[in-house]
C-alpha positions in Angstrom: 6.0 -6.1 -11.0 4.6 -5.6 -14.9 1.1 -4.2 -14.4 -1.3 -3.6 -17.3 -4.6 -1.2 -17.0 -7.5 -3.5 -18.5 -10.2 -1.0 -19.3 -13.6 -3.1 -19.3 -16.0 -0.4 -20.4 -18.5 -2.8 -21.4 -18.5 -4.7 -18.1 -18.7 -3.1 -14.9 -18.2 -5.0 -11.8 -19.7 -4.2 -8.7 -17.6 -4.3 -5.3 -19.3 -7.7 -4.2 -18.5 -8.9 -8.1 -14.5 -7.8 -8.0 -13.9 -9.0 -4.3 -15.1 -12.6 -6.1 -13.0 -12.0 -8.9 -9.8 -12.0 -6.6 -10.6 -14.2 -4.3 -11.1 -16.7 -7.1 -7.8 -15.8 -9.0 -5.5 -15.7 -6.1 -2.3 -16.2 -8.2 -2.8 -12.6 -9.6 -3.1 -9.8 -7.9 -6.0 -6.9 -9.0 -6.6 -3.4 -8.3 -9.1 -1.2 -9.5 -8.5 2.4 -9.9 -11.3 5.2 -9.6 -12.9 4.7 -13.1 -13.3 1.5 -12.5 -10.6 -0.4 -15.0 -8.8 -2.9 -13.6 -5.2 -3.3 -13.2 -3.6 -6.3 -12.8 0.0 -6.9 -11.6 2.3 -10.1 -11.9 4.3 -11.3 -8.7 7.2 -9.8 -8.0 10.3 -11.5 -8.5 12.5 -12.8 -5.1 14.4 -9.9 -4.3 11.3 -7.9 -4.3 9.3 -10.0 -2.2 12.2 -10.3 0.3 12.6 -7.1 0.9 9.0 -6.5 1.1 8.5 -9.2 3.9 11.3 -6.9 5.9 10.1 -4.2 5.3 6.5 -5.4 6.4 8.0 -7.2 9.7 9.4 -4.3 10.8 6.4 -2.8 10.6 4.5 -5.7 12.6 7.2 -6.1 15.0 6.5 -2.4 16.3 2.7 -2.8 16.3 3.3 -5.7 18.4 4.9 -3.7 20.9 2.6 -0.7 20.6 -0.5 -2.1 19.9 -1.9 1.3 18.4 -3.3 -0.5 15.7 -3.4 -3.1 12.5 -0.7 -4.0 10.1 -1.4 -5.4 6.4 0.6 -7.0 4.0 0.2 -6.7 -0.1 -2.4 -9.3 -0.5 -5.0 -6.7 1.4 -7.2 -4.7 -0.4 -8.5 -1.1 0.9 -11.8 0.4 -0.9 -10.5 4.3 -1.1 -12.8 6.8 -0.6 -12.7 7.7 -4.4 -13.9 4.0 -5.6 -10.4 2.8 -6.1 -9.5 -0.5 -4.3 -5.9 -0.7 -4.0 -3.3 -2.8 -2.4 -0.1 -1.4 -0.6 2.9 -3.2 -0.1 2.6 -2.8 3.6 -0.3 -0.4 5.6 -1.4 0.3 8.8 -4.7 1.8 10.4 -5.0 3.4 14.2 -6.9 0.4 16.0 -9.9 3.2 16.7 -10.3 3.1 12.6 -10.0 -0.7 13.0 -12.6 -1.3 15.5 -14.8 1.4 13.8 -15.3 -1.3 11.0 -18.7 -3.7 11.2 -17.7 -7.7 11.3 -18.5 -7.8 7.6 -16.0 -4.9 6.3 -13.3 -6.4 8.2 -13.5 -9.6 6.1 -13.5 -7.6 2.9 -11.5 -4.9 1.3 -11.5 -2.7 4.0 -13.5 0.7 3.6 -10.8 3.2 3.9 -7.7 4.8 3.1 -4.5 3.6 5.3 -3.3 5.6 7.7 0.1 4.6 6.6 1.7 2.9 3.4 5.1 1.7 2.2 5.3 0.8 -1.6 8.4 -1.1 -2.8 9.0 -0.2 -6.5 10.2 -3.2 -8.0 12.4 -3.3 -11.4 9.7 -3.8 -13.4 7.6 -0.9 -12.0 7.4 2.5 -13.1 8.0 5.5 -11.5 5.5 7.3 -12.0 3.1 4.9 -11.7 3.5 4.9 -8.2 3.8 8.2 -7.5 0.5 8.7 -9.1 -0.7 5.9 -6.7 1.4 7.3 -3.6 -0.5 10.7 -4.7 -4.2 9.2 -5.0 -3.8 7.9 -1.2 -2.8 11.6 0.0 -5.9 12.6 -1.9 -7.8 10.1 -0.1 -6.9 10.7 3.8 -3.2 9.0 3.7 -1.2 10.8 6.4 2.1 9.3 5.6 3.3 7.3 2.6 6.5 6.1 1.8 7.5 5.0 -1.8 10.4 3.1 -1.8 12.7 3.0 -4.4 15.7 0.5 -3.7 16.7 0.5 -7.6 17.5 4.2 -7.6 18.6 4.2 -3.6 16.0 6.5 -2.7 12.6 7.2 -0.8 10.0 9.5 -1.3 7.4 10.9 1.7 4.6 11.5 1.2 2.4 14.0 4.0 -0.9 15.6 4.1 -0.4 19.1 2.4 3.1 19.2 2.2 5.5 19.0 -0.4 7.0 15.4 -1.2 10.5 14.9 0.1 13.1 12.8 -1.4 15.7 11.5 0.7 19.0 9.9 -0.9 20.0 6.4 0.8 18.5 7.1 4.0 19.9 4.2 6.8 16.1 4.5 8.4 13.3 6.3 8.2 11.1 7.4 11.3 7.1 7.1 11.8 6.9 10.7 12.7 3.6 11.1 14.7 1.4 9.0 12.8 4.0 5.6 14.0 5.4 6.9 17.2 8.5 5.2 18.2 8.7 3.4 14.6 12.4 3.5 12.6 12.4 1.1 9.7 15.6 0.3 8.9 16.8 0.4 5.5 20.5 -0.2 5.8 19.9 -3.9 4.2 18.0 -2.5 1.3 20.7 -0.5 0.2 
């Protein structure tokens, strides 16, 4: 996905005003990072987006069975603690967080950091891009994060105040305590 930083330093939106701006563009996606400039990214191409609606199935298919709380795909927005609004590829929130939330959040970009996110580089991403991004949702609460990188046949992890480990090809990946009983399966990735 080709992202561009549009720094509007003239204009500043409020969170009502850039919550109507992408809901009335839906064809592009929009993030905003913590000073405020927008970024907005291009779909992904096919291979992308297939492996991103696995990735994100798995993901619902254990929630199904555990029930321990909400999955989201990449069109959801989450309003980070630092003023960012992001969108993961795929995240998930205990349901205590969930149910926490007032009617009117819930309809919105949603007024925390994940518990848990996946992002899928795509070929058209860079790297460091999304570690920076993978890093600012440590920063803001994330307890485990995993950056996907299918072009270079590697994952990342991200943890609360650890180092990041990088894992070669691995055939899954487990939830660790933050997903118990989750292995997403990564075998038709690579």
């Amino acid at each position: 996905m080709t992202n561009f930083t549009l720094n509007l330093e003239s204009i500043e939106l409020t969170d009502e005003q850039f919550f109507q701006l992408c809901q009335n563009n839906r064809d592009l996606k929009f993030e905003r990072n913590s000073n405020g400039d927008l970024v907005i990214m291009s779909p992904t191409g096919g291979e992308t987006s297939n492996i991103n609606a696995g990735l994100t199935a798995q993901l619902w298919n254990w929630n199904a069975q555990t029930k321990l709380g909400k999955v989201f795909d990449s069109s959801g927005g989450f309003k980070l603690p630092n003023g960012a609004d992001r969108s993961p590829d795929a995240a998930w929130i205990t349901l205590e967080r969930w149910e926490s939330l007032t009617s009117e959040q819930r309809k919105k970009f949603i007024p925390l950091c994940p518990d848990f996110v996946i992002e899928l580089r795509s070929a058209s991403d860079r790297l460091k891009t999304l570690q920076d991004k993978m890093q600012e949702y440590i920063e803001n609460g994330l307890r485990l994060g995993w950056l996907i990188n299918f072009i270079d046949k590697s994952v990342e992890i991200y943890r609360q105040n650890q180092e990041v480990q990088v894992l070669e090809s691995p055939p899954t990946l487990s939830g660790e305590d933050v997903l118990p009983g989750f292995i997403l399966n990564l075998q038709e990735i690579w």
